[in-house]
C-alpha positions in Angstrom: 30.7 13.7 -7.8 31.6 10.2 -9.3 34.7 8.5 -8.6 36.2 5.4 -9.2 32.8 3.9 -10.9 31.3 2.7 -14.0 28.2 4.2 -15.4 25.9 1.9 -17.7 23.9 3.4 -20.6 20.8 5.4 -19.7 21.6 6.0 -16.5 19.9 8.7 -14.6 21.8 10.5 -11.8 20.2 13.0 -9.7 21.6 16.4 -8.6 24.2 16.6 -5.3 24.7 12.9 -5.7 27.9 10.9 -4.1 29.1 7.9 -6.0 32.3 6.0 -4.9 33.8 2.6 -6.2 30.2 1.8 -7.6 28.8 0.3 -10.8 25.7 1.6 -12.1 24.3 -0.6 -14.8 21.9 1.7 -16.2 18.5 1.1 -17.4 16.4 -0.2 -20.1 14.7 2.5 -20.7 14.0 6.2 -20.1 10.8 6.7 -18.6 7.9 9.0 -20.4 6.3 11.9 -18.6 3.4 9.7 -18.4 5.6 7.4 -16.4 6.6 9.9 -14.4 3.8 11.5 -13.4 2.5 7.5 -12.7 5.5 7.0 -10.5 4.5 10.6 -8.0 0.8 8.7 -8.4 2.1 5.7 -6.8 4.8 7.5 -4.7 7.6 5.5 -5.8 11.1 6.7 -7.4 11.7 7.5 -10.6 14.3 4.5 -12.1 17.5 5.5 -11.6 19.1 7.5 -8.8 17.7 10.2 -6.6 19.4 13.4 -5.4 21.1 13.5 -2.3 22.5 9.9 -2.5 25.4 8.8 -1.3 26.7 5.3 -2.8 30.1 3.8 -1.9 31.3 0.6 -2.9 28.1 -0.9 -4.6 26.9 -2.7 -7.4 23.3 -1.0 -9.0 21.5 -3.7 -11.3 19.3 -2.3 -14.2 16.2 -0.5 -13.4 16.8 -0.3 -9.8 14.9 2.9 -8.6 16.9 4.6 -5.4 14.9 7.4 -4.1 16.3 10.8 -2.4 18.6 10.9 0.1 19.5 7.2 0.6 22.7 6.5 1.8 24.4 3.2 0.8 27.8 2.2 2.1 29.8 -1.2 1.6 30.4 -3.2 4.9 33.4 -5.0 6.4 33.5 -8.5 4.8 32.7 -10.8 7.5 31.9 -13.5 6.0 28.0 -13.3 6.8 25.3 -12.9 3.8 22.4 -10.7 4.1 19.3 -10.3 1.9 16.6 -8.6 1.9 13.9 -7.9 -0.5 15.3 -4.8 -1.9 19.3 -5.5 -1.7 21.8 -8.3 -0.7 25.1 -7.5 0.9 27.9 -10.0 0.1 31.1 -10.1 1.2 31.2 -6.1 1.9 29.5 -5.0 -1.4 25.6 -4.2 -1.5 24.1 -5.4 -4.7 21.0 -3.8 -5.6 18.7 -6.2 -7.6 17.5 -5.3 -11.2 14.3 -3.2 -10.8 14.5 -2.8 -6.8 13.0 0.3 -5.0 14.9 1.7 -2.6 12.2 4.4 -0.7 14.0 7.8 0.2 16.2 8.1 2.7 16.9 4.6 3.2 20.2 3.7 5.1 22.1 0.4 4.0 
């Protein structure tokens, strides 16, 4: 289900996924089998977003790599800046840097 967003070229949306006021910017590229099987090798998502997500009032940068089940929600604007080193959250939205991993089943 996709409301309310924008969805950048090459994007790659898993099944039973929940985006909501979002913008997804895409990705560079689409990655080979090779790459794939690479990623299961290093046990990190495939760019793009996994299934079971649920993303609400977000911003997704190129390449970021969101892995099953992660839940990602926009926050009351208080004023207070957070970062980390996989997102940023600034007044209310959660920005997810350009190639950032997000591991399954991550809550932000």
């Amino acid at each position: 289900e996709i409301r309310e967003s924008v969805i950048g070229l090459r994007s790659i949306i898993g099944p039973d996924v929940r985006l909501s006021r979002t913008i997804v910017m895409g990705a560079d590229i689409y990655e080979t089998p090779e790459r794939l099987a690479e990623n299961r090798r290093l046990g990190q998502p495939d760019i793009g977003i996994g299934p079971g997500c649920v993303i609400e009032g977000a911003i997704i940068d190129k390449n970021a790599r969101i892995g099953a089940g992660v839940t990602i929600r926009a926050q009351p604007p208080d004023g207070e800046m957070i970062e980390t080193e996989h997102y940023v959250i600034r007044d209310g939205i959660v920005v997810v840097p350009k190639g950032a991993i997000i591991p399954p089943g991550t809550v932000i």
